[in-house]
C-alpha positions as CSV (number, residue, x, y, z in Angstrom):
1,X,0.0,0.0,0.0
2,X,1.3,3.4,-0.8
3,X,2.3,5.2,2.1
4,X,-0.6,8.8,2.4
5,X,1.8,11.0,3.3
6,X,3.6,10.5,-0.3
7,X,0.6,11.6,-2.2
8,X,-0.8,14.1,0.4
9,X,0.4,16.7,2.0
10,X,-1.9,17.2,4.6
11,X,-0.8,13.8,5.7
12,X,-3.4,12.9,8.8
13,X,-5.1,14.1,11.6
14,X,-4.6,13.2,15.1
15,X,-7.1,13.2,17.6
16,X,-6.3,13.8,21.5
17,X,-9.2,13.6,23.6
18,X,-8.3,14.6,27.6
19,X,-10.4,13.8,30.9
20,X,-13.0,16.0,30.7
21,X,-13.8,15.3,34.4
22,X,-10.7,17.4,35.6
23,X,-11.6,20.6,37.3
24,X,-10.5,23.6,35.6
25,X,-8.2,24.8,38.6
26,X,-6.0,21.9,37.7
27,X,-5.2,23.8,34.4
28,X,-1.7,25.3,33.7
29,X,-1.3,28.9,33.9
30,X,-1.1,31.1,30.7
31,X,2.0,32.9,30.4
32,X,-0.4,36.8,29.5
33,X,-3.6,34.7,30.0
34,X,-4.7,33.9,26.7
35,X,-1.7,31.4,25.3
36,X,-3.0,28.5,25.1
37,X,0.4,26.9,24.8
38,X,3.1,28.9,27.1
39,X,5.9,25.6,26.6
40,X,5.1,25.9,23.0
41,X,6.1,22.6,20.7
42,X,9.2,20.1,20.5
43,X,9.8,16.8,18.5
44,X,12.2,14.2,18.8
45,X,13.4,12.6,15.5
46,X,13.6,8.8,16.1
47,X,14.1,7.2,13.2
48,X,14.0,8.2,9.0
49,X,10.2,7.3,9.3
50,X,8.9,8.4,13.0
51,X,9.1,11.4,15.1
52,X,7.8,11.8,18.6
53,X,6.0,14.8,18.8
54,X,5.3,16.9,22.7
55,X,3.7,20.2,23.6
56,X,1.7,21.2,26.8
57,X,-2.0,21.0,27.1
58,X,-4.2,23.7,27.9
59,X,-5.4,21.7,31.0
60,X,-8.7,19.4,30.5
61,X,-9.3,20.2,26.6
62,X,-9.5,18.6,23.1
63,X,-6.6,18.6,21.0
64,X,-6.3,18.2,17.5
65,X,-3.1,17.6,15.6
66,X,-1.7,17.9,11.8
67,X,1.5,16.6,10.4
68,X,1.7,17.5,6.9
69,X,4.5,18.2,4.3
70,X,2.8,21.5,3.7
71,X,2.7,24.6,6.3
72,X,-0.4,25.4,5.4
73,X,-3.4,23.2,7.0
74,X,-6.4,24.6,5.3
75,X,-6.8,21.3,3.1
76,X,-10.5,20.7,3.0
77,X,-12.1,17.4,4.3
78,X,-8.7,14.4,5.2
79,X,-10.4,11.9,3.8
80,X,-9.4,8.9,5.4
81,X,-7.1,11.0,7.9
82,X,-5.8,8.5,10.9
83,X,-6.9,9.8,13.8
84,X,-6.0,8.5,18.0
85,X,-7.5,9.1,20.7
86,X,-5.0,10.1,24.3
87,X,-5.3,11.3,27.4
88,X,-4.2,14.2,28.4
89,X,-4.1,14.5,32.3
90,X,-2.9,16.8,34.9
91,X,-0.8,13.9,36.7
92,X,1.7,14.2,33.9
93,X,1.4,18.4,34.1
94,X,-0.3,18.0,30.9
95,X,2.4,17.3,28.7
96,X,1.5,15.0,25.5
97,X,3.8,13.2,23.9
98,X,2.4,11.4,19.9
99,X,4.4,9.0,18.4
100,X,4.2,9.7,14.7
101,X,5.3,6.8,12.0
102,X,5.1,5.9,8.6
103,X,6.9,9.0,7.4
104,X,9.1,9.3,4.2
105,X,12.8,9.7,5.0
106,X,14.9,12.9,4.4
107,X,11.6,15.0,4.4
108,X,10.2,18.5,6.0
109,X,7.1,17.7,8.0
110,X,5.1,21.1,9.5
111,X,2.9,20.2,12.7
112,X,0.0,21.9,14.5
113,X,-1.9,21.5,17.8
114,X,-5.3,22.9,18.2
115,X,-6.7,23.1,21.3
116,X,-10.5,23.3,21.7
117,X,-10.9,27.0,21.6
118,X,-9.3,27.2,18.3
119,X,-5.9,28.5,19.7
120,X,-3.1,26.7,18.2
121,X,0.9,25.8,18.5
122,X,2.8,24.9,15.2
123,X,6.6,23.5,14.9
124,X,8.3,21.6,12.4
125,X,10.9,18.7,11.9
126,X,13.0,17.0,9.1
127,X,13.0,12.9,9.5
128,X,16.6,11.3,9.6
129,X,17.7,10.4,5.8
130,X,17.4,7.0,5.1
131,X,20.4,4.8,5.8
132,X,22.1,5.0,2.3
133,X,21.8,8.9,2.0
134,X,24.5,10.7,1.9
135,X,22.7,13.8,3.3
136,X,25.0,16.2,5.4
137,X,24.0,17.5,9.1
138,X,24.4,20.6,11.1
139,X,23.7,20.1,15.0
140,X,24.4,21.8,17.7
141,X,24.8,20.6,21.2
142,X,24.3,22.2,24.3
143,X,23.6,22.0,28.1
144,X,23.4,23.6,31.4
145,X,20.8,25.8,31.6
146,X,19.5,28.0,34.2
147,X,22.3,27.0,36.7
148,X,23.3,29.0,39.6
149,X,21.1,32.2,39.4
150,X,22.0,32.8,35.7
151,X,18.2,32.3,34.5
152,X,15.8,33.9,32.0
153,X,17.1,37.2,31.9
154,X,14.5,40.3,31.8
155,X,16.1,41.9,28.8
156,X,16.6,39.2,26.8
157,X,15.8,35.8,28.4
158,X,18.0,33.0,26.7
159,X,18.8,34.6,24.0
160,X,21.3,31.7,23.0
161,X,18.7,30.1,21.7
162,X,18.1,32.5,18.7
163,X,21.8,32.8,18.0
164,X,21.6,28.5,17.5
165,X,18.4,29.1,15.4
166,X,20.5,31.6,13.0
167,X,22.7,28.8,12.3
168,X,19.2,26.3,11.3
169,X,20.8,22.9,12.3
170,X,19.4,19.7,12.0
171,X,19.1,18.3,15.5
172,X,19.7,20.0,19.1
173,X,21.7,17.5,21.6
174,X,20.2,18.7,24.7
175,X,23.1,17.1,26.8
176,X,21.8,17.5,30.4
177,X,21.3,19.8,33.0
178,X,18.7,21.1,30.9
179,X,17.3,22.1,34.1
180,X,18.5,23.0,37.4
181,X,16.0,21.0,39.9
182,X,18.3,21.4,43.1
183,X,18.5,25.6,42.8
184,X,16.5,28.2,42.5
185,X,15.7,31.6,39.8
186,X,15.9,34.7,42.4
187,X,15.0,38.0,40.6
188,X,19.0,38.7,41.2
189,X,21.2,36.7,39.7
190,X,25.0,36.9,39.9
191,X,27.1,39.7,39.4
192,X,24.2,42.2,38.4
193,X,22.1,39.8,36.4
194,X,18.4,40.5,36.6
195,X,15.9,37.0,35.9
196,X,12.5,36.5,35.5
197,X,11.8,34.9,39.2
198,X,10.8,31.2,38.8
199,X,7.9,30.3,40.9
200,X,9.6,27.0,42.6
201,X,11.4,25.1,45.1
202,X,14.7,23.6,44.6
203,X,14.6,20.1,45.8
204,X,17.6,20.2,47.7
205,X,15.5,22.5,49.9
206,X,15.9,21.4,53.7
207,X,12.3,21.9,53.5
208,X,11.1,19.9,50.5
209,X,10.1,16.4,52.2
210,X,11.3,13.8,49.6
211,X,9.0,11.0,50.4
212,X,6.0,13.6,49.4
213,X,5.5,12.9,45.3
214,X,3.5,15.3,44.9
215,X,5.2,18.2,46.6
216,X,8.5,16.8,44.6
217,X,6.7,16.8,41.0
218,X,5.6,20.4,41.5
219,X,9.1,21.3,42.0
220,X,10.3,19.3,39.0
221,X,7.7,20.5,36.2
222,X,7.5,24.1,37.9
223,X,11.8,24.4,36.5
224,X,11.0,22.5,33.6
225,X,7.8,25.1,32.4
226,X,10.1,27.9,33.8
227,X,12.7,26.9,31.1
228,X,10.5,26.1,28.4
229,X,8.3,29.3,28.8
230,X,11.6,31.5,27.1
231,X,10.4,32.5,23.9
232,X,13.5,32.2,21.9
233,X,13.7,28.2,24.2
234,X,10.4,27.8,22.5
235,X,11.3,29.2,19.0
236,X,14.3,27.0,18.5
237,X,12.5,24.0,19.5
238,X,9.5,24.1,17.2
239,X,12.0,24.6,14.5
240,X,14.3,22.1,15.8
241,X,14.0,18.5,17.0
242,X,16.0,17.6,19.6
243,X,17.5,14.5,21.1
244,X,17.6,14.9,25.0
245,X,19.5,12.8,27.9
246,X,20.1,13.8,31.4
247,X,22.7,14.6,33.5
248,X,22.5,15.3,37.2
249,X,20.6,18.4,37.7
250,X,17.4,17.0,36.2
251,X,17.5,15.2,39.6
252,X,20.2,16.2,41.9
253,X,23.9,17.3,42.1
254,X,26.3,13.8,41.3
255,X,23.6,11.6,41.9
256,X,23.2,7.9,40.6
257,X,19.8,6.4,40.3
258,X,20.3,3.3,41.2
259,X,21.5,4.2,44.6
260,X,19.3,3.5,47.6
261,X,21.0,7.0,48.8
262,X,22.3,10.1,48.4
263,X,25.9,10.4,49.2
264,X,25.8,14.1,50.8
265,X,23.0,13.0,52.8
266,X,22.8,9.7,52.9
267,X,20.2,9.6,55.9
268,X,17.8,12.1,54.7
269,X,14.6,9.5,53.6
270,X,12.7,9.3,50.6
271,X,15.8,9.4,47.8
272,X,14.0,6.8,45.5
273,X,11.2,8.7,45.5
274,X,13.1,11.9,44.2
275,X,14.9,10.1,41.5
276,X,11.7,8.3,40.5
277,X,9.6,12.0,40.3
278,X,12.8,13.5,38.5
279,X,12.9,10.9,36.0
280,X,9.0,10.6,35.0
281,X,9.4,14.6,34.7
282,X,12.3,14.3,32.4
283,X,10.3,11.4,30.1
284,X,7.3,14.0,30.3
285,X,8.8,16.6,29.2
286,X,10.8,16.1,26.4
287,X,10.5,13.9,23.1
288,X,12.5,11.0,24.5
289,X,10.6,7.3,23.7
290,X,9.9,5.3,27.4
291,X,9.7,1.6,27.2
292,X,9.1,-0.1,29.9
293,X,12.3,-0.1,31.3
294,X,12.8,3.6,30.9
295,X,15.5,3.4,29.0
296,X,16.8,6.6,28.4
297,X,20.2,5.4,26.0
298,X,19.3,5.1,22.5
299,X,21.0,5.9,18.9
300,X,19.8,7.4,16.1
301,X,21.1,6.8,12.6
302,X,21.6,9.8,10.3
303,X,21.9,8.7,6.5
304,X,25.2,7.5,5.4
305,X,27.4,9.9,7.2
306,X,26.4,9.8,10.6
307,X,25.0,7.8,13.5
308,X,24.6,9.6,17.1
309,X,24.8,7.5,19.9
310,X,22.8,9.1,23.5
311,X,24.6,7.6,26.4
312,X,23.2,7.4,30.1
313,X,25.7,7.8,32.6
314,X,23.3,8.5,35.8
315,X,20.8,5.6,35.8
316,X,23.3,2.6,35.9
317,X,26.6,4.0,37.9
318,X,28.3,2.6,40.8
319,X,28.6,4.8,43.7
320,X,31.5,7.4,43.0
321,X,32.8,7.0,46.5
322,X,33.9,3.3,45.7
323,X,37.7,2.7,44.7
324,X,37.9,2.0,41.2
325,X,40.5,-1.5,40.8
326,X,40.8,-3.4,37.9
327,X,39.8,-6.6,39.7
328,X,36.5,-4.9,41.0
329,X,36.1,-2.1,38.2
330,X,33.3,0.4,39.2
331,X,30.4,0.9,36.5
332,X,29.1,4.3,35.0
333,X,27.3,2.8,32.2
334,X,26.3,-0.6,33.4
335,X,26.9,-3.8,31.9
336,X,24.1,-4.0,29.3
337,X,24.4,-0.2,28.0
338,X,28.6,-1.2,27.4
339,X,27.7,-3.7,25.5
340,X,25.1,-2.3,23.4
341,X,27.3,0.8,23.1
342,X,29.8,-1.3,21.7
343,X,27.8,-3.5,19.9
344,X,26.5,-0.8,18.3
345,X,29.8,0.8,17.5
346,X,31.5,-2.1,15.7
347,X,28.5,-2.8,13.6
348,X,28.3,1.2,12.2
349,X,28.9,2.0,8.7
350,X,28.4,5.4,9.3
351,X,31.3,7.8,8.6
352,X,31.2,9.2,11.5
353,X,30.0,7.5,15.4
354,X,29.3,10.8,17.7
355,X,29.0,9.6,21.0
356,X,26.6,12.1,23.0
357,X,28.0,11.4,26.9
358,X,26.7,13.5,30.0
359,X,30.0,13.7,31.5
360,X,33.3,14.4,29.9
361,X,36.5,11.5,29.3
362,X,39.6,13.4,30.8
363,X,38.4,16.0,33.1
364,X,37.9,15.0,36.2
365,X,34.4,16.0,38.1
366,X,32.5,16.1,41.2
367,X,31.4,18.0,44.1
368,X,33.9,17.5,47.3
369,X,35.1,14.5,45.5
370,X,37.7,14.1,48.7
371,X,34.9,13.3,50.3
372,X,32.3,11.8,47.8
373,X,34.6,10.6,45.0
374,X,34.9,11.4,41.1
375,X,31.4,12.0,39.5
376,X,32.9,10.8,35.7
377,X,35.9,8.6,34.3
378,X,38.4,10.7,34.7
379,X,40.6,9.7,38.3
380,X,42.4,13.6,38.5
381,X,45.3,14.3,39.9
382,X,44.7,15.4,43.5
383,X,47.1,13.6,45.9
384,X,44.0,12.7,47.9
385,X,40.8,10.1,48.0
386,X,39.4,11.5,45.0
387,X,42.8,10.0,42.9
388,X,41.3,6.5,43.4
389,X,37.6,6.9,42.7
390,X,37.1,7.6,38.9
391,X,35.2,5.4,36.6
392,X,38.8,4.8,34.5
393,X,38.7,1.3,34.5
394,X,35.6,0.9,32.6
395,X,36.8,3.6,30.0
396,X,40.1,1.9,29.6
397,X,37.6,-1.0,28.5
398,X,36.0,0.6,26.0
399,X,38.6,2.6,24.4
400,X,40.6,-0.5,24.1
401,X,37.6,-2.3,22.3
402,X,37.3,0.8,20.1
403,X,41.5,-0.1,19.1
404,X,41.2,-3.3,18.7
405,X,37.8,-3.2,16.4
406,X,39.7,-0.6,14.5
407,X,36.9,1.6,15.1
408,X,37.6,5.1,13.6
409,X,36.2,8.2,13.1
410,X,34.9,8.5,16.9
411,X,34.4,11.7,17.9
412,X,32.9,12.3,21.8
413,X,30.7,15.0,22.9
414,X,30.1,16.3,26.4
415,X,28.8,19.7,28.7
416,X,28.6,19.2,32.2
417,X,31.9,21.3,33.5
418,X,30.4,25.0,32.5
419,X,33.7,25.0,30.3
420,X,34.5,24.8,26.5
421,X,37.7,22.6,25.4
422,X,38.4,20.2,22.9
423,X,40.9,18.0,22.7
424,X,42.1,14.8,20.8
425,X,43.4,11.6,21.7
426,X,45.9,9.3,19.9
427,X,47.0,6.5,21.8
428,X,47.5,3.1,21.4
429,X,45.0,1.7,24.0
430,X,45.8,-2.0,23.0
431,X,49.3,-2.5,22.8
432,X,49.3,-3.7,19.3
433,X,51.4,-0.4,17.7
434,X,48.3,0.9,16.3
435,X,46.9,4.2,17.6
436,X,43.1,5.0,18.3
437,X,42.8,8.7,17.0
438,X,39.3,10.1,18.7
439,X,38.3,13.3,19.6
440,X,36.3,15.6,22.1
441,X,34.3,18.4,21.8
442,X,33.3,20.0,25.9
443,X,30.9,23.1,25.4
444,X,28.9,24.9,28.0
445,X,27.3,26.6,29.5
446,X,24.4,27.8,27.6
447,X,23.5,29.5,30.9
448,X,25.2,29.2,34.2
449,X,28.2,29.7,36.3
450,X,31.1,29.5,34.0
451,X,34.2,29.5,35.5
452,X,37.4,31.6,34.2
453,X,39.5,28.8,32.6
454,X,39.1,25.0,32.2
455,X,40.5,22.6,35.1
456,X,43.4,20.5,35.2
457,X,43.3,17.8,32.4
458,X,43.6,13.6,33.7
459,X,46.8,12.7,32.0
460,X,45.6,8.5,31.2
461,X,44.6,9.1,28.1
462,X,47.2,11.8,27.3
463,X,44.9,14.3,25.8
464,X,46.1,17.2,23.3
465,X,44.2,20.3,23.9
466,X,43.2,21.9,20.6
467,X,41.6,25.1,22.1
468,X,40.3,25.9,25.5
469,X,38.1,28.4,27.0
470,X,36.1,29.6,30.7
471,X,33.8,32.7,31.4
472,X,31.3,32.6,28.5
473,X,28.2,31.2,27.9
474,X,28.5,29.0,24.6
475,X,27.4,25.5,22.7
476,X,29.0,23.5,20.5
477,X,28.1,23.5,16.6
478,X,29.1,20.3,14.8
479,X,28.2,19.8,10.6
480,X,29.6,18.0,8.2
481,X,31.2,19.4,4.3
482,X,31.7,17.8,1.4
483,X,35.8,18.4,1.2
484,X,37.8,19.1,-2.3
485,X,38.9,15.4,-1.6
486,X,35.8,13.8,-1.8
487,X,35.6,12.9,1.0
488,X,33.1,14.3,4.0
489,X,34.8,16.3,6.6
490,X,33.3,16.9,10.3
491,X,34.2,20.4,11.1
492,X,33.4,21.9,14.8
493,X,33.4,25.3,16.6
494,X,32.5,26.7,19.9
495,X,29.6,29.6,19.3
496,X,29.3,32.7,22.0
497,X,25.4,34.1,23.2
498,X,25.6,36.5,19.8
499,X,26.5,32.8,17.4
500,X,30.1,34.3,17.5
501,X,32.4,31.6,17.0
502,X,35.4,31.7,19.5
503,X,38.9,32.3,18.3
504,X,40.5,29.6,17.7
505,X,37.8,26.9,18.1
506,X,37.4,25.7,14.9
507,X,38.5,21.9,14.3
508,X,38.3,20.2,11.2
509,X,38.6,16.6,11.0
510,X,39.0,14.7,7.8
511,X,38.2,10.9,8.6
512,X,40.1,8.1,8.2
């Protein structure tokens, strides 16, 4: 059967009933009280054929929504339109999330929700090419936002955004720390900075009781509608799908999920609860697919050139007070995710493997690590407790399966450390006297604390810095070129708050 979306563009129509029997107090708040939509639209690309598609419901209402090739959707009668029916309810802050399918590859999709008053929210998307395309991309990736008083600004909010929207990439990494869940948005930021005051708790809060779910999720979606409420936040992402993970401060500072407790407070009850609330808010509120075992790591295939692997490193970690030895090696990924990382690595065709990790390779992390230990691989070089707690021997374990697959073209991707720095390896992990050449791209942060120059480097995997810079506010922006060789080159800058790129940034790698 053909598939409708080929011969029309007004493709189908969606239906999305809610629960009608929800009072209208439980209704989200209007940003000037008549938005219908004040988080706007967002869509997750997830394969060259299906898209997951999210906005914010206005409360206990009908929605009706359009995918079509065309950004007009006056088409007369869809005749025989698909339609499905979801609830929409206020237990999930009334965010909807549609899984769209049976899409053509490569394409330019425009999408609308219409609420029941007629107001209305409209985004759009490109599908991934197919597998044998050799399409180019342009993506930026970015992270950190809102941290440490630096929030929406009253002059100009997170004006980032529209610089990254100048540039009209293909996909947004959104890397972690897309909130800040554990602080706060005073109306006085640092060093003069005036915000728009968030209405919310941080759930580090003495106050904030931990075993109350309710009390915790209002915390959790009141950050997350803070954030998305920024018009140019909500610009970007109608225009531009995103592929979202987590970091820590979608929960809490250097936290694991699979830890019965919290290091810092390791007494204080209720911790499960906080990590379950945090992670239902981060699945409803961004375009990321949830199976039933919440799986959060996931890779998405970009035509010929590219595939983009999303790595979890909070759900599955040992604690990062444990000594890391080679006979008991300490876990940040966990045994299945390694496996299907590296699975999934030696069977790519793709040019280029970009491997989208919350926390960086060679730059060691963590809050009061002398006390708490290393929060990523990296060991450091402190002549203290911290020197023995990275996650080092599980990287040595990959990188040496990436050397001796004879895996090239790898090039890392991280945020986290409110720094920019990229650096490349080239080191023969295996011992056979052939180097693994990789690289790594840090950016950050789009908006928070950024301190004045990067931190002492972890000397294991003898990393070359190729540029390095503190005290701005910045993202990465990655895209592939055709070079005069033929050949497709991946070429990568560090971009300022105005889309400035930073002197000295730019990297251009020519694979092997």
């Amino acid at each position: 059967m053909p598939n409708p979306l080929a011969v029309r563009p007004f493709a189908f129509a969606l239906m999305l009933a809610t629960a009608l029997s929800a009072s209208a107090s439980d209704a989200p708040e209007k940003n000037d009280g008549s938005e219908a939509f004040p988080q706007g639209v967002a869509s997750g690309v997830t394969s060259s054929n299906s898209v997951l598609l999210w906005t914010r419901a206005p409360g206990a209402a009908d929605l009706t929504l359009h995918v079509g090739t065309e950004a007009s959707f006056l088409a007369p009668a869809l005749t025989g339109a698909r339609k499905l029916q979801v609830e929409v309810g206020a237990d999930e802050d009334w965010t909807v999330r549609v899984p769209v399918g049976d899409l053509e590859p490569g394409t330019l999709y425009h999408y609308r929700f219409t609420a029941l008053g007629g107001e209305t929210a409209e985004g759009r998307f490109r599908t991934a090419p197919a597998a044998d395309d050799s399409a180019l991309l342009g993506m930026v990736v970015g992270g950190d936002l809102g941290g440490q008083g630096y929030c929406r600004r009253v002059d100009r909010g997170y004006s980032i955004f529209r610089s990254m929207l100048d540039l009209a990439p293909d996909l947004l990494i959104a890397n972690g720390d897309m909130i800040y869940a554990d602080g706060v948005c005073p109306a006085r930021g640092p060093d003069g900075w005036v915000n728009i005051p968030g209405d919310f708790m941080s759930v580090a809060a003495p106050q904030m009781d931990w075993t109350n779910r309710e009390q915790l999720l209002e915390s959790f979606f009141g950050h997350w509608r803070y954030n998305r409420a920024d018009p140019h936040h909500r610009n970007f992402l109608a225009a531009v799908p995103m592929l979202a993970q987590w970091d820590d401060h979608e929960v809490i500072n250097d936290f694991g999920a699979s830890w019965p407790q919290w290091l810092p407070n390791p007494r204080r009850p209720g911790y499960a609860e906080l990590v379950r609330a945090g992670r239902d808010a981060l699945f409803w509120w961004n375009p990321i697919p949830r199976g039933e075992d919440d799986r959060i790591y996931r890779s998405l295939r970009w035509g010929k050139e590219v595939e983009i692997f999303i790595v979890d490193s909070r759900s599955y970690r040992s604690y990062n007070d444990l000594v890391d030895r080679p006979s008991n090696a300490k876990t940040l990924l966990g045994e299945e995710q390694l496996e299907w990382l590296k699975d999934g690595l030696a069977k790519s065709d793709a040019t280029w493997k970009i491997i989208s990790n919350d926390v960086p390779l060679s730059i060691p992390t963590g809050s009061r690590s002398f006390l708490f230990g290393r929060d990523s691989f990296a060991n450091g070089q402190r002549s203290d407790f911290s020197q023995r707690t990275g996650f080092e021997s599980e990287q040595v374990q990959l990188l040496k399966f990436l050397d001796g697959q004879d895996i090239r073209n790898v090039v890392f991707v991280a945020t986290d450390v409110h720094f920019a720095i990229s650096l490349r390896y080239d080191i023969d992990m295996d011992g056979d006297g052939d180097s693994l050449l990789m690289h790594e791209f840090v950016s950050g942060p789009l908006s928070a604390r950024s301190p004045p120059t990067p931190t002492q480097l972890d000397p294991s995997l003898q990393p070359a810095i190729l540029y390095g810079e503190g005290g701005v506010h910045n993202y990465a922006y990655l895209r592939l070129v055709r070079g005069g060789d033929g050949a497709v080159h991946l070429i990568a800058d560090v971009r300022d708050e105005e889309g400035q790129p930073r002197f000295g940034s730019r990297v251009e790698l020519v694979p092997e």
